[in-house]
C-alpha positions as CSV (number, residue, x, y, z in Angstrom):
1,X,-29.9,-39.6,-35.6
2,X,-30.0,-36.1,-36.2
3,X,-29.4,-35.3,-32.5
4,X,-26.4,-37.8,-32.4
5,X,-24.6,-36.2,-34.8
6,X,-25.6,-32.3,-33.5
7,X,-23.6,-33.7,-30.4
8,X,-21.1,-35.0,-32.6
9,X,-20.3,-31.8,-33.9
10,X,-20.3,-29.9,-30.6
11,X,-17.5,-31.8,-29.1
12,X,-14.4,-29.7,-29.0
13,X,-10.9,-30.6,-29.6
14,X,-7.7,-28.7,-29.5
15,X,-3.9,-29.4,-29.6
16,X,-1.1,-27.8,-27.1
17,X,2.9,-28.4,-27.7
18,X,3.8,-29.4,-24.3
19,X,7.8,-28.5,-25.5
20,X,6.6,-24.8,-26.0
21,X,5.0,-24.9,-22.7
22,X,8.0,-26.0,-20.6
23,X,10.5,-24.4,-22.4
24,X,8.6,-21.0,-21.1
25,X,8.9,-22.1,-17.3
26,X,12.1,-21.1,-15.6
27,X,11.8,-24.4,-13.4
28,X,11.9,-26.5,-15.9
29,X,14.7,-25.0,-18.1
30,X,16.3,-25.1,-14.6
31,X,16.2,-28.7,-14.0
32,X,16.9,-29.6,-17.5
33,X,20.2,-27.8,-17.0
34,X,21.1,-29.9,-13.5
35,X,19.8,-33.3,-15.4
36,X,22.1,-32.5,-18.0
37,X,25.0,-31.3,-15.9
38,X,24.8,-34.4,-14.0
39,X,24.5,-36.2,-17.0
40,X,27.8,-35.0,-17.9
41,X,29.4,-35.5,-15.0
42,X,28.3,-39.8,-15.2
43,X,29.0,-39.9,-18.5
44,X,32.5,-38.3,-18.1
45,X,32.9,-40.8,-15.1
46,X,31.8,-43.9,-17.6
47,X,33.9,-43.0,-20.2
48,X,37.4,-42.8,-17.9
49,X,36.6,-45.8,-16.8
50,X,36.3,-47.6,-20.2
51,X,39.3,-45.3,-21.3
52,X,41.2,-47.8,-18.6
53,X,39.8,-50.8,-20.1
54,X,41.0,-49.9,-23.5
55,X,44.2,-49.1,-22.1
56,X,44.7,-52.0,-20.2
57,X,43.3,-54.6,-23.1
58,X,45.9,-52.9,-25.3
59,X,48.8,-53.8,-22.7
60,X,47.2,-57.0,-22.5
61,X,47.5,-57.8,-26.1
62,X,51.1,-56.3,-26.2
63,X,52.2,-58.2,-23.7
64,X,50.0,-61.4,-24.1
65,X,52.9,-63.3,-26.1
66,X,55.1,-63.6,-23.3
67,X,52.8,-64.5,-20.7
68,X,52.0,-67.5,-19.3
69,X,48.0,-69.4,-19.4
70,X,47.6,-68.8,-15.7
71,X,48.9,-64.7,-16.5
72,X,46.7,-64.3,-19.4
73,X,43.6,-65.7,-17.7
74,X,43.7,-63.4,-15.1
75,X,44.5,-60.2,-16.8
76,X,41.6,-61.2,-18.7
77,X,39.7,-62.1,-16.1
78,X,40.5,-58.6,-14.6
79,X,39.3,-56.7,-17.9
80,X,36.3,-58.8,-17.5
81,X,36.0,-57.8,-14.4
82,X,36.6,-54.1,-14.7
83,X,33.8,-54.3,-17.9
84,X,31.3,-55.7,-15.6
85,X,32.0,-52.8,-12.2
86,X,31.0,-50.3,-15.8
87,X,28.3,-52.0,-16.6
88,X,26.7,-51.8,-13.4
89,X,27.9,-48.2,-12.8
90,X,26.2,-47.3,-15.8
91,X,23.0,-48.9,-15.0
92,X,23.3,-47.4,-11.3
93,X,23.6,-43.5,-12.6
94,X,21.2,-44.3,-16.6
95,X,18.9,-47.7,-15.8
96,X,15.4,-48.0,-15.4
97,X,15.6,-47.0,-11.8
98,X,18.9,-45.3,-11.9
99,X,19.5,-42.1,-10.2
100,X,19.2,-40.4,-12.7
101,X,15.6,-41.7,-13.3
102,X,15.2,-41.0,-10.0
103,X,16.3,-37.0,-10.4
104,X,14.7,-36.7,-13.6
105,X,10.9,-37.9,-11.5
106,X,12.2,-35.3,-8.8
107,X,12.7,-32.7,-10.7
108,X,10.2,-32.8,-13.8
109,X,7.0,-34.5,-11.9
110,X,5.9,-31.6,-10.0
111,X,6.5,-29.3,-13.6
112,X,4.1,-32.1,-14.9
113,X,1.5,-32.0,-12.5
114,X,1.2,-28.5,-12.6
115,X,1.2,-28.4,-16.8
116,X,-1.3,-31.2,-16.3
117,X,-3.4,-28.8,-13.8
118,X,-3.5,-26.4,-16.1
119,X,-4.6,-28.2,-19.6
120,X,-7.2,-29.8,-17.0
121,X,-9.0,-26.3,-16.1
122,X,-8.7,-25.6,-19.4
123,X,-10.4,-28.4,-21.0
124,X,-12.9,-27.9,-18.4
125,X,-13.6,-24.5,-18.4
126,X,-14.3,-24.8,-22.4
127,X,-15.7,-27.9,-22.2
128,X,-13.3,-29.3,-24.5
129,X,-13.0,-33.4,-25.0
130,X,-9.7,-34.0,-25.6
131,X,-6.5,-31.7,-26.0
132,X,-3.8,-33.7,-28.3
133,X,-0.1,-32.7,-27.2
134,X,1.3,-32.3,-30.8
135,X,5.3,-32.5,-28.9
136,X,4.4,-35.8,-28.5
137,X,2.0,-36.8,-31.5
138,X,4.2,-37.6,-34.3
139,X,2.5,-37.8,-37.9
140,X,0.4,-34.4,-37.2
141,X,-0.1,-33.2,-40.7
142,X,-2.3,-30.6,-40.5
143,X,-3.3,-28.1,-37.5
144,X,-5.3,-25.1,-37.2
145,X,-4.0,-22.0,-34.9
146,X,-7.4,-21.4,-34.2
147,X,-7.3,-24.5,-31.8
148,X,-4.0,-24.1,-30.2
149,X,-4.1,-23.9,-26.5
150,X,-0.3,-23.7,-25.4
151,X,-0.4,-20.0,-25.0
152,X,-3.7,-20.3,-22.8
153,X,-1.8,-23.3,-20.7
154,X,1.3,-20.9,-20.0
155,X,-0.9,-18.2,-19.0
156,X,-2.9,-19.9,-16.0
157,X,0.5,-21.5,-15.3
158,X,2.6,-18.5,-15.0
């Protein structure tokens, strides 16, 4: 027992902050900026489009009193329409498999793999057993300098 917990205590942990890391690397603060500027630029896209929507639902109900059934079901019909062509526009450039998804893996996956390389020789070369990300840990309450690695991870990466 008293061997089990010896090797207890020798374990090591430590914590990095993953949003200190990248925020040091060019590349990423580089692809960050394209993300967001194409972000922008869908976004922008999205909203003109629903801009026409609103404007044309708002003609619609000016005009709706004087139009026949057959003219009001397919002005409405057209809104519904036009609300569907956004819908899918937004899930083409922000879904689950969206091009933007697709940029953001382009762009930030080889930054991750070579973050990850380096917390890997790290944690190897000091024998440590796990290395907690505090950027993505929420409810941290307490943490010791002493045991902070980030500066160590942007050093073997830079």
């Amino acid at each position: 027992m008293a061997l089990s917990s010896a090797a207890m205590f020798a374990q090591k942990v430590a914590y990095i902050n993953t949003e200190t890391i990248l925020q040091t690397l060019p590349e990423y603060v580089s692809a960050q900026t394209e993300l967001n500027t194409l972000s922008d630029k869908y976004r922008a896209t999205i909203e003109t489009e629903v801009a026409k929507i609103d404007e044309l639902y708002q003609q619609y109900q000016s005009e709706k009193a004087s139009l026949t059934q057959s003219q009001r079901t397919q002005k409405e019909n057209e809104i519904i329409s036009m609300e569907r062509a956004v819908k899918e526009k937004q899930d083409i450039y922000f879904g689950e498999d969206g091009i933007m998804s697709d940029k953001s893996k382009e762009l930030l996956n080889p930054i991750q793999e070579k973050v990850n390389k380096a917390i890997a020789k790290v944690a190897a070369k000091d024998d440590y057993i796990m290395i907690i990300d505090i950027a993505a840990t929420p409810g941290v309450v307490y943490k010791n300098d002493k045991y902070d690695l980030t500066q160590q991870i942007i050093n073997i990466i830079k």
